[in-house]
C-alpha positions in Angstrom: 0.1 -25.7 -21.9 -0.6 -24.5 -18.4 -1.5 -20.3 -18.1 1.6 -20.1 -15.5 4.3 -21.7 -17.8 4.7 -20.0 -21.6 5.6 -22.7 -24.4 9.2 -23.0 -25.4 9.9 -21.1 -28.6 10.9 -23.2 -31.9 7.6 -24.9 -32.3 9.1 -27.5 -29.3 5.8 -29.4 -27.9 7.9 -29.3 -24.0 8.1 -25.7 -22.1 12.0 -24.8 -21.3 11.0 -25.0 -17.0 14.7 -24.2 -15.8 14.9 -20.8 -18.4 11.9 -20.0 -17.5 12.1 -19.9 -13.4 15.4 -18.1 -14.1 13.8 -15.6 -15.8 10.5 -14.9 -13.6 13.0 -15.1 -10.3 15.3 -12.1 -12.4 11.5 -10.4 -12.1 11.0 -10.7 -9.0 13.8 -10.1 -6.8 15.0 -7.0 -9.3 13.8 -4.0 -8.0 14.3 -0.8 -10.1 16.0 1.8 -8.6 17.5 -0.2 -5.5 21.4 -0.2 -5.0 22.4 -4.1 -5.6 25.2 -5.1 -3.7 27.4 -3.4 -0.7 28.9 -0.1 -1.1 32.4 1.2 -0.4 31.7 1.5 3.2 30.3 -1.7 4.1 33.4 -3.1 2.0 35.8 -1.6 4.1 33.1 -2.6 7.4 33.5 -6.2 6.2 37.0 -6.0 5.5 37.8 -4.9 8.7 36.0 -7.6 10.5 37.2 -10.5 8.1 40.7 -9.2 9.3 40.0 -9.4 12.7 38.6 -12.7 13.1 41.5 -14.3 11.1 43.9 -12.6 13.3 41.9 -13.9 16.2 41.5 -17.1 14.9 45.5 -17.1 14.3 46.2 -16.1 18.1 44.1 -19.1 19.2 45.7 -21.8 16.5 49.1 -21.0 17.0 48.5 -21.0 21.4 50.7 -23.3 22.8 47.7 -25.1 24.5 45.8 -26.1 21.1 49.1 -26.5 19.3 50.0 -29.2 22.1 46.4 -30.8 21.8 46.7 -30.5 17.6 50.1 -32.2 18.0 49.0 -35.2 20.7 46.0 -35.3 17.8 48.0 -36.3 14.9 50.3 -38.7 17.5 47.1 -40.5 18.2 45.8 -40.9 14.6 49.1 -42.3 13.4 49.4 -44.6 16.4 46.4 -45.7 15.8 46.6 -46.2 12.3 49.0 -49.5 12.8 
């Protein structure tokens, strides 16, 4: 039995590694009295921005200069598929 690694409980002779790791990471990433996780604010931050760069990403799919190369694209795969 190593001094890092406790035994498994049940009299088992092999320690449980993966329940074990789980546990010491829970202790050492949780800090007490630290906020975990975004707040109102940075929801409505991130929201904002998520919206933003879909409706950017939108104006640039549906332009007729990459709809025409998405359509010669697919015209090329299924000619090229026979």
């Amino acid at each position: 039995m190593s001094p890092t690694m406790p035994s498994s409980p049940a009299g088992r002779d092999r320690p449980e590694p993966l329940r074990w790791l789980r546990d010491r990471w829970a202790r050492l990433t949780t800090v007490p009295g630290r906020d975990r996780g975004m707040s109102t604010a940075e929801y409505a931050v991130g929201t904002i921005a998520a919206c933003a760069f879909a409706m950017l990403l939108f104006k640039v799919v549906t332009s007729p200069e990459v709809r025409q190369m998405l359509t010669n694209l697919v015209k090329r795969a299924l000619n090229v598929a026979g």
